[in-house]
ZANUMAR-288900 format. One record per residue (C-alpha): residue number from 1; x, y, z; residue in three letters. Coordinates in pm, 1 decimal, m for minus. Layout:
# residues N
{node NUM; {X; Y; Z}; 'Ala'}
...
END
This chain:
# residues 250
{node 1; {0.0; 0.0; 0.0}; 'Unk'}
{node 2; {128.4; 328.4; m61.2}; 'Unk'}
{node 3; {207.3; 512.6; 251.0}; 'Unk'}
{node 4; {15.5; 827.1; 146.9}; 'Unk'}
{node 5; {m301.0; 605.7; 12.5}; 'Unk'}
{node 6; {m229.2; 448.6; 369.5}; 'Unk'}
{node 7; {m239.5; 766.3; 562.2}; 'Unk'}
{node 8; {m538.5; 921.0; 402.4}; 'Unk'}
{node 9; {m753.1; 541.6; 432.9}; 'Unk'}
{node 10; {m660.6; 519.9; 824.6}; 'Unk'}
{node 11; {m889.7; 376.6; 1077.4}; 'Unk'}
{node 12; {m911.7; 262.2; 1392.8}; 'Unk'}
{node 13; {m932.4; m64.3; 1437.2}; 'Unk'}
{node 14; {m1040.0; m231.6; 1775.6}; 'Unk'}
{node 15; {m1104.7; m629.1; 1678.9}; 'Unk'}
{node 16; {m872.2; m843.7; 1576.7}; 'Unk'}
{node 17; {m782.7; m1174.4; 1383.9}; 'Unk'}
{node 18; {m643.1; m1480.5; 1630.5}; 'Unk'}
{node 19; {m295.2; m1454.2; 1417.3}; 'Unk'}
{node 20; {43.1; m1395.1; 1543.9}; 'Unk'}
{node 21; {258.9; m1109.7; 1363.6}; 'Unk'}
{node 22; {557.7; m1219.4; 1205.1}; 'Unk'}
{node 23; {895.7; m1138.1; 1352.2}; 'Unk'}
{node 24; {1006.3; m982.3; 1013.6}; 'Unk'}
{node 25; {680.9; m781.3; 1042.3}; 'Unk'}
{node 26; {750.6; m689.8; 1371.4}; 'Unk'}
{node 27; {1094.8; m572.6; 1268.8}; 'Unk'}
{node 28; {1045.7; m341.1; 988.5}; 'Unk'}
{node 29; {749.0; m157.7; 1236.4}; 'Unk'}
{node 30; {973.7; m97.2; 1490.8}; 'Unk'}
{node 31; {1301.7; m47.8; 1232.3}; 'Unk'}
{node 32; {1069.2; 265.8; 1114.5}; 'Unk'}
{node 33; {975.7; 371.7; 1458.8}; 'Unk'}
{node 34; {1373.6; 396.7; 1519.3}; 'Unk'}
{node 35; {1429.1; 652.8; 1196.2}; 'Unk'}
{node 36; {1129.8; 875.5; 1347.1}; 'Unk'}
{node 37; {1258.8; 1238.9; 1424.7}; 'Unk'}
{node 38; {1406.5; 1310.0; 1757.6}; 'Unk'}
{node 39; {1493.8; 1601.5; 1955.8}; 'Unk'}
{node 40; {1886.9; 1632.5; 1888.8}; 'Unk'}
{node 41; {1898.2; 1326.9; 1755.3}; 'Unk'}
{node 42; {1919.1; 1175.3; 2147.4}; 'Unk'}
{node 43; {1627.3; 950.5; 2074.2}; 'Unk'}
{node 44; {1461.9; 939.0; 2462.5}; 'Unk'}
{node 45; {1227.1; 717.9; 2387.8}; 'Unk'}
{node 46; {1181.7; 330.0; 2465.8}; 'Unk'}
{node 47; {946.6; 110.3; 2298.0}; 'Unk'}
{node 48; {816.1; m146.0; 2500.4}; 'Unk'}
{node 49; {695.4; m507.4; 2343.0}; 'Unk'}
{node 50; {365.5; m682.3; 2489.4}; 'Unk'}
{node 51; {305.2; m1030.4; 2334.5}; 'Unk'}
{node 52; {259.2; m1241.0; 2625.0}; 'Unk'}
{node 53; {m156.9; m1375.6; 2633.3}; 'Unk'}
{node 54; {m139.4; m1347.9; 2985.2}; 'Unk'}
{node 55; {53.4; m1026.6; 3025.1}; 'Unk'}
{node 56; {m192.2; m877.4; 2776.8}; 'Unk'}
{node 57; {m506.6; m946.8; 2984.8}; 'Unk'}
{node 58; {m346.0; m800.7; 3251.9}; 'Unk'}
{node 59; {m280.8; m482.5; 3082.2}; 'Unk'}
{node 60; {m652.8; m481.9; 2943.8}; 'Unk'}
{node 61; {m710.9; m481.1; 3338.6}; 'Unk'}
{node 62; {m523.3; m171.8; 3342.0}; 'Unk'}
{node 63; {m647.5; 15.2; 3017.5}; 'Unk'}
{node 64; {m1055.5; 3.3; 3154.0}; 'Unk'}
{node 65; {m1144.9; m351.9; 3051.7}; 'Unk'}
{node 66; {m1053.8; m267.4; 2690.1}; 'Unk'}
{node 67; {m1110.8; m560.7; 2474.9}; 'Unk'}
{node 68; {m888.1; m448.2; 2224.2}; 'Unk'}
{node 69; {m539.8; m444.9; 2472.1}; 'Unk'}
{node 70; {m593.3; m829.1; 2531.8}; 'Unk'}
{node 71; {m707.6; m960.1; 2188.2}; 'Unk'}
{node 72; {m475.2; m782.1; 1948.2}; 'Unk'}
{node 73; {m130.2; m1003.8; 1944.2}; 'Unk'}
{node 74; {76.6; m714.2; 2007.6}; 'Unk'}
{node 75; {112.2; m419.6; 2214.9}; 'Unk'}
{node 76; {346.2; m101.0; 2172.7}; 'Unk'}
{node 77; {376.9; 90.3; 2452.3}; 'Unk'}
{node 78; {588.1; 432.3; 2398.6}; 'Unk'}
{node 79; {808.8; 552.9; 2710.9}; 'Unk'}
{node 80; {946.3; 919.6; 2756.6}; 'Unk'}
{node 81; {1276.4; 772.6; 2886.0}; 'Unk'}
{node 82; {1569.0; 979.1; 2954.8}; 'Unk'}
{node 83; {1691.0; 706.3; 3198.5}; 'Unk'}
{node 84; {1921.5; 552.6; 2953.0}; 'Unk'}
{node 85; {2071.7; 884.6; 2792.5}; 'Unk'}
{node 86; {2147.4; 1014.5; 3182.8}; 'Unk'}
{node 87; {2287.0; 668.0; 3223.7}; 'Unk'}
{node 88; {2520.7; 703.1; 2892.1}; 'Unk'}
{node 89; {2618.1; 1064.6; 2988.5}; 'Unk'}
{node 90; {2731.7; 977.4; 3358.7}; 'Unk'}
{node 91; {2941.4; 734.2; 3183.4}; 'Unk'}
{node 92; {3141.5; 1007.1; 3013.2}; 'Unk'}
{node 93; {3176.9; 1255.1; 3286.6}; 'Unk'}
{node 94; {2884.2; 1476.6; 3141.0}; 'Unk'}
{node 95; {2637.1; 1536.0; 3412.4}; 'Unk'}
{node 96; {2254.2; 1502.4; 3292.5}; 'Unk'}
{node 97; {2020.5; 1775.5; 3387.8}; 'Unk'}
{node 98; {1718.6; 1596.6; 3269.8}; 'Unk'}
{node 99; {1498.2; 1611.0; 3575.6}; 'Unk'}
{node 100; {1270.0; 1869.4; 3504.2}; 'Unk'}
{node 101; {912.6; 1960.2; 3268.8}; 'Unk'}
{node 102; {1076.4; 1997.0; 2979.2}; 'Unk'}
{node 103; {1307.0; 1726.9; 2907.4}; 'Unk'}
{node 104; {968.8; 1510.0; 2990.5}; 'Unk'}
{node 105; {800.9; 1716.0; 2731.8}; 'Unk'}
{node 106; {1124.7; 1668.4; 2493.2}; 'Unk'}
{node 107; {1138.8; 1250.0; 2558.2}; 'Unk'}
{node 108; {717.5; 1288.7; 2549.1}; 'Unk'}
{node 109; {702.6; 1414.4; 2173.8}; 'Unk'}
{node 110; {985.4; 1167.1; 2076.5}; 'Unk'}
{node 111; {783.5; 889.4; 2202.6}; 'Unk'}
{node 112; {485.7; 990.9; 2018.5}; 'Unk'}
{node 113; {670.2; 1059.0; 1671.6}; 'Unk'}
{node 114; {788.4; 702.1; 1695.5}; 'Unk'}
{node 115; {443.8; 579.7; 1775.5}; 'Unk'}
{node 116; {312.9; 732.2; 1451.9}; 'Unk'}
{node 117; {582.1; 629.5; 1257.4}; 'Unk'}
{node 118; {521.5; 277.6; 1331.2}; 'Unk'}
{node 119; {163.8; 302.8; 1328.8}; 'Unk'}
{node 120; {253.8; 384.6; 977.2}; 'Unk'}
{node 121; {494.5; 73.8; 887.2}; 'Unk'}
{node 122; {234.6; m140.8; 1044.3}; 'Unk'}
{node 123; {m92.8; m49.7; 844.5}; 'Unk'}
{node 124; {99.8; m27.4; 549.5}; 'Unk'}
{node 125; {199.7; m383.4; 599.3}; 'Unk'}
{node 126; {m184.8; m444.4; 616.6}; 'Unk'}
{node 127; {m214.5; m459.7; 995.9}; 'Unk'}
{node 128; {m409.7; m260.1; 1188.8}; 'Unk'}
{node 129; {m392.3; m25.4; 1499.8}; 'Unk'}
{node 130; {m573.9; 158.2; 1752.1}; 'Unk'}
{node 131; {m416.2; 416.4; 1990.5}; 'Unk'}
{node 132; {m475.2; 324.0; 2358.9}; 'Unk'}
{node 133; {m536.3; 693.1; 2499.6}; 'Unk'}
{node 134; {m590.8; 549.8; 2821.8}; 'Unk'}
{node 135; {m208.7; 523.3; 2904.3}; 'Unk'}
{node 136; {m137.4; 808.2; 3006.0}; 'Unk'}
{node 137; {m418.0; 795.6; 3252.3}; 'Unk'}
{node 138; {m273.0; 487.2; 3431.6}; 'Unk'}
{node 139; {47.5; 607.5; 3389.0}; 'Unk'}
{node 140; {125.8; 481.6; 3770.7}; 'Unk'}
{node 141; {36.4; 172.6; 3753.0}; 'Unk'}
{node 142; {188.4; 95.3; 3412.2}; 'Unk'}
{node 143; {507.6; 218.2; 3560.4}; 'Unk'}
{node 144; {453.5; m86.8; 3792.5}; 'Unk'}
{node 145; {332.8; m313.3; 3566.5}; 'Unk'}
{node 146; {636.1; m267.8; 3323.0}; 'Unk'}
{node 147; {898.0; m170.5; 3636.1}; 'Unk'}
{node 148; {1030.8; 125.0; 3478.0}; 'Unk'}
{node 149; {1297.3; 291.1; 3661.5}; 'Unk'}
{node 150; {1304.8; 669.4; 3719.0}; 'Unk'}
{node 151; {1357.0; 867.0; 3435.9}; 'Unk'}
{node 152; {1088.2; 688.9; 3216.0}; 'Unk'}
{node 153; {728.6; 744.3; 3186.3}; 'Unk'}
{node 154; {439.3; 600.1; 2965.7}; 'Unk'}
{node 155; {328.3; 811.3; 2705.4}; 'Unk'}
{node 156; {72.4; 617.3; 2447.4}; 'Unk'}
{node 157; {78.7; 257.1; 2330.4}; 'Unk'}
{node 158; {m32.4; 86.7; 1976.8}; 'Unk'}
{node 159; {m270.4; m210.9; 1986.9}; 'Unk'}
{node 160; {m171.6; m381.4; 1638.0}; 'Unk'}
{node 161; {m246.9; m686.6; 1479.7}; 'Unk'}
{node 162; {m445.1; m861.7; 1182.7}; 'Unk'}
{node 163; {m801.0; m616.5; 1136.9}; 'Unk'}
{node 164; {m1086.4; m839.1; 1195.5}; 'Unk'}
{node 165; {m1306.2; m600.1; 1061.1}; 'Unk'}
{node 166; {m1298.1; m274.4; 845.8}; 'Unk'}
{node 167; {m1536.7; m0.4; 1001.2}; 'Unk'}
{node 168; {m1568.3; 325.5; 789.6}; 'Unk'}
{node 169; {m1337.9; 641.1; 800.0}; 'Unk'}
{node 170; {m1353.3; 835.3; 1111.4}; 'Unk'}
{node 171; {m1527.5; 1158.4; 1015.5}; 'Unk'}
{node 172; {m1305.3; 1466.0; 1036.1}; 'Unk'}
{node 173; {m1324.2; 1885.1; 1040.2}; 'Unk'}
{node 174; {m1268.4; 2054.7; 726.1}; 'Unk'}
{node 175; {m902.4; 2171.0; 663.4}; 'Unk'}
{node 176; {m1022.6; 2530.4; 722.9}; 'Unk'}
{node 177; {m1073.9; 2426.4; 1111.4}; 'Unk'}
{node 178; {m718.9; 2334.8; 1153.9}; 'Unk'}
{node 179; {m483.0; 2465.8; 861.7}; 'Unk'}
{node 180; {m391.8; 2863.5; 977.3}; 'Unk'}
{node 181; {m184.3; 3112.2; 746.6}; 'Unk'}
{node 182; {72.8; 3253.1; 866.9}; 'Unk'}
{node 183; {m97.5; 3391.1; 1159.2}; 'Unk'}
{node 184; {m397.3; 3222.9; 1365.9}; 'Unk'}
{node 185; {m722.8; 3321.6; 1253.1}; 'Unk'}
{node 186; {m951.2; 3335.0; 1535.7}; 'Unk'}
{node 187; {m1298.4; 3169.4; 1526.1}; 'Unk'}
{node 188; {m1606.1; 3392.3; 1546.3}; 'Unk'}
{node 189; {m1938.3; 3203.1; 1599.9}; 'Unk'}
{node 190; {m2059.7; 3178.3; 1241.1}; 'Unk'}
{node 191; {m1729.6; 3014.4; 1152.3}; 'Unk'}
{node 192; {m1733.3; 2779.9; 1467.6}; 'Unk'}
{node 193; {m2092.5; 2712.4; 1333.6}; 'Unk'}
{node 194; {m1985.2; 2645.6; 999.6}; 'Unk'}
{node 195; {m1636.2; 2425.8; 1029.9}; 'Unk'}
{node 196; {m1878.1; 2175.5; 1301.8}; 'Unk'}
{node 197; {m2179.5; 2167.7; 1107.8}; 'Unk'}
{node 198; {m2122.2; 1790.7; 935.7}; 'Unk'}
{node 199; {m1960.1; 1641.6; 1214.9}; 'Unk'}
{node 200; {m2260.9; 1755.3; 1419.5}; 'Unk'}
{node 201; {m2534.8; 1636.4; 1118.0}; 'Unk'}
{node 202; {m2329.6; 1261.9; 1096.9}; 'Unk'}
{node 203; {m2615.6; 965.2; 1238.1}; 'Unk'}
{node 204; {m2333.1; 870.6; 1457.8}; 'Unk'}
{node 205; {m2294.7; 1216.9; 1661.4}; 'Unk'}
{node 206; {m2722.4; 1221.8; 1710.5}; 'Unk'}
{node 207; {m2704.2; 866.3; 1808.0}; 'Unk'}
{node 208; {m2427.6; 995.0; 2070.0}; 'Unk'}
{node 209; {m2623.4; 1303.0; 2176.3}; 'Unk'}
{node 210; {m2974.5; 1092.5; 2195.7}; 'Unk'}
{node 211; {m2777.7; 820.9; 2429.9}; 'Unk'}
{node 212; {m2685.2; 1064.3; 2656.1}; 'Unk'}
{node 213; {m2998.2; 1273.9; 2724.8}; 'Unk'}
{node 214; {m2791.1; 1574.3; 2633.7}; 'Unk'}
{node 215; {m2900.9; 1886.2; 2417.4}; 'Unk'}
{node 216; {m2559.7; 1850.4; 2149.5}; 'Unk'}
{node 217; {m2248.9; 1687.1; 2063.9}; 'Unk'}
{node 218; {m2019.6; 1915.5; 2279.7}; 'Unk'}
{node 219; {m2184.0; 1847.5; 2555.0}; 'Unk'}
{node 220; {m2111.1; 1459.3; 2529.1}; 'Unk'}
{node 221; {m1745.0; 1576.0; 2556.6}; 'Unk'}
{node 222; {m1801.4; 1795.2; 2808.1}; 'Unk'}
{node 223; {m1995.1; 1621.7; 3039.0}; 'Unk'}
{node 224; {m1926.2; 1274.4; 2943.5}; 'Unk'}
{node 225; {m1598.3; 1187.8; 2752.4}; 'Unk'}
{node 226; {m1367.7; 1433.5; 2921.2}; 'Unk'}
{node 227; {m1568.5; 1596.0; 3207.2}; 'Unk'}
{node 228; {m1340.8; 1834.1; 3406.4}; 'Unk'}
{node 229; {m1338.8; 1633.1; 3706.1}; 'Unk'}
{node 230; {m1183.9; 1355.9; 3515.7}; 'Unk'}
{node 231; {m958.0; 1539.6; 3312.9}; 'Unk'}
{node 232; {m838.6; 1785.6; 3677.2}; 'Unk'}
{node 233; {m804.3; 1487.3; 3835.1}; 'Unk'}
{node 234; {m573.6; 1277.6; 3593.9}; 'Unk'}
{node 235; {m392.4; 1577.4; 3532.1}; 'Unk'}
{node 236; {m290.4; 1558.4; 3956.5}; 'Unk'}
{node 237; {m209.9; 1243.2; 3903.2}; 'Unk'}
{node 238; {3.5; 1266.5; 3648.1}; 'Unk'}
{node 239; {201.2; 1556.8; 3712.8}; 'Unk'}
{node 240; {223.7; 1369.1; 4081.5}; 'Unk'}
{node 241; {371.6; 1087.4; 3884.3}; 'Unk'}
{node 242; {626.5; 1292.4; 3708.6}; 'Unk'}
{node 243; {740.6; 1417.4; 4012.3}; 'Unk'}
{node 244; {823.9; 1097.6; 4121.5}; 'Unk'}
{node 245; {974.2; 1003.2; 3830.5}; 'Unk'}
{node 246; {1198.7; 1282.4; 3837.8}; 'Unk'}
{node 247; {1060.0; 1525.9; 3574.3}; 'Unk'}
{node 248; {966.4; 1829.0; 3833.8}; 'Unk'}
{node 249; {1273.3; 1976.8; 3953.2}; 'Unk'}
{node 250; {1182.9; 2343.8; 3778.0}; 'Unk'}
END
C-alpha cells in the first residue's frame, strides 16, 4: 500500500484476527519507529513489546477492561525515557540535567513521533492499529506493571495486529478548522458554526447526543468523555507521577 493512500484510508481498528505477527513484520514496524525524528537526535524514547496472552489481559485490566489491549497479538507501549541517555552521559563525565518539565516534554514528543511512525509501517503492511489513549491515565500503575525505573514514563501505546473487521473512516473537520496562514485566525461564531456543522449532522454524533440525554455533541465531551473532574483529576495524578519520576525539579 502506498504510505500516502495508507495515511489518508486510516482507521481505527479495535477487533482483531487470532494470528500472530511475524517477527520480520515486527521488525520493519519498529526499524521505522527507530528513523522517526528526535529532539537532537538523542532519541529518549523506549518502545516497550507486549506479546505475552497473559501479560496482555493483565494490561486490558489496566487500560478500563478494553477488549482491544488483550485480543490484538501485540502491544506497543511508547516511554518518555531519559533514563538511559542520563545513564550514557554519567558514563562520560557529562552530568545530565534531565529532571525537570521539559526534558519530559522533549522525551514525550519523541515517544509519540515514533508511535506514529510505526503506526505507519504497520498499516501499510496491512495490519491494523488503535491508539490506547488510556495510558497516560494509568500512567502509575503501568510504571509498575512494566517496572520502569526513574527517568521513564508512559506516554501512548499501539494495539496492532491482523483487522478483523474494516469499520468506515472516522469523520473529520474541514481543513479550514485546523490549517492557519501565517498567523492564527480566530474563530467567530458563524465560523465555529460552519467548520462543526457535518460532524454535528453525521447519524453517529445524534445517536451519541440521543444516548446521553444531552441537548448537542459538545456536551457529550463535556460532560461525558472528558468531564473536568476527570480530566483535573488525571492531570494531579500525572504531574504527581512525574514528580516521582523525576521530571519536576523546575
Amino acid at each position: 500500500m502506498e504510505t500516502l493512500d495508507c495515511l489518508l484510508k486510516h482507521r481505527s481498528i479495535r477487533r482483531f484476527r487470532d494470528q500472530p505477527v511475524p517477527e520480520s513484520v515486527m521488525q520493519s514496524i519498529l526499524e521505522a519507529a527507530a528513523r522517526c525524528s528526535t529532539t537532537g537526535n538523542m532519541q529518549v524514547y523506549s518502545i516497550l513489546r507486549t506479546e505475552d496472552p497473559e501479560r496482555r489481559k493483565e494490561l486490558q485490566a489496566l487500560h478500563f477492561g478494553q477488549r482491544m489491549v488483550g485480543e490484538a497479538p501485540v502491544i506497543l507501549t511508547f516511554l518518555a525515557d531519559f533514563h538511559r541517555f542520563s545513564k550514557w552521559c554519567e558514563l562520560r563525565a557529562a552530568e545530565p540535567c534531565y529532571d525537570n518539565f521539559m526534558s519530559f516534554l522533549t522525551a514525550a514528543m519523541d515517544a509519540l513521533l515514533a508511535s506514529q511512525n510505526a503506526a505507519v509501517a504497520a498499516e501499510d503492511q496491512g495490519l491494523g492499529i488503535c491508539y490506547v489513549g488510556t495510558t497516560p491515565y494509568q500512567a502509575e500503575k503501568l510504571i509498575d506493571f512494566f517496572k520502569l525505573p526513574e527517568g521513564v514514563v508512559p506516554v501512548t501505546a499501539l494495539a496492532l495486529g491482523y483487522p478483523a473487521e474494516e469499520p468506515p473512516l472516522t469523520d473529520r473537520l474541514p481543513l479550514e478548522a485546523i490549517v492557519h496562514q501565517e498567523t492564527y485566525a480566530d474563530y467567530d461564531e458563524e465560523r465555529i458554526e460552519r467548520l462543526y456543522a457535518e460532524k454535528e449532522a453525521l447519524a453517529a454524533s445524534k445517536a451519541f447526543v440521543e444516548e446521553n440525554g444531552l441537548e448537542n455533541l459538545a456536551q457529550v465531551f463535556t460532560k461525558v468523555r472528558y468531564p473536568r473532574e476527570m480530566t483535573v483529576n488525571a492531570s494531579r495524578a500525572l504531574l504527581e507521577t512525574l514528580r516521582k519520576q523525576g521530571f519536576m525539579n523546575q
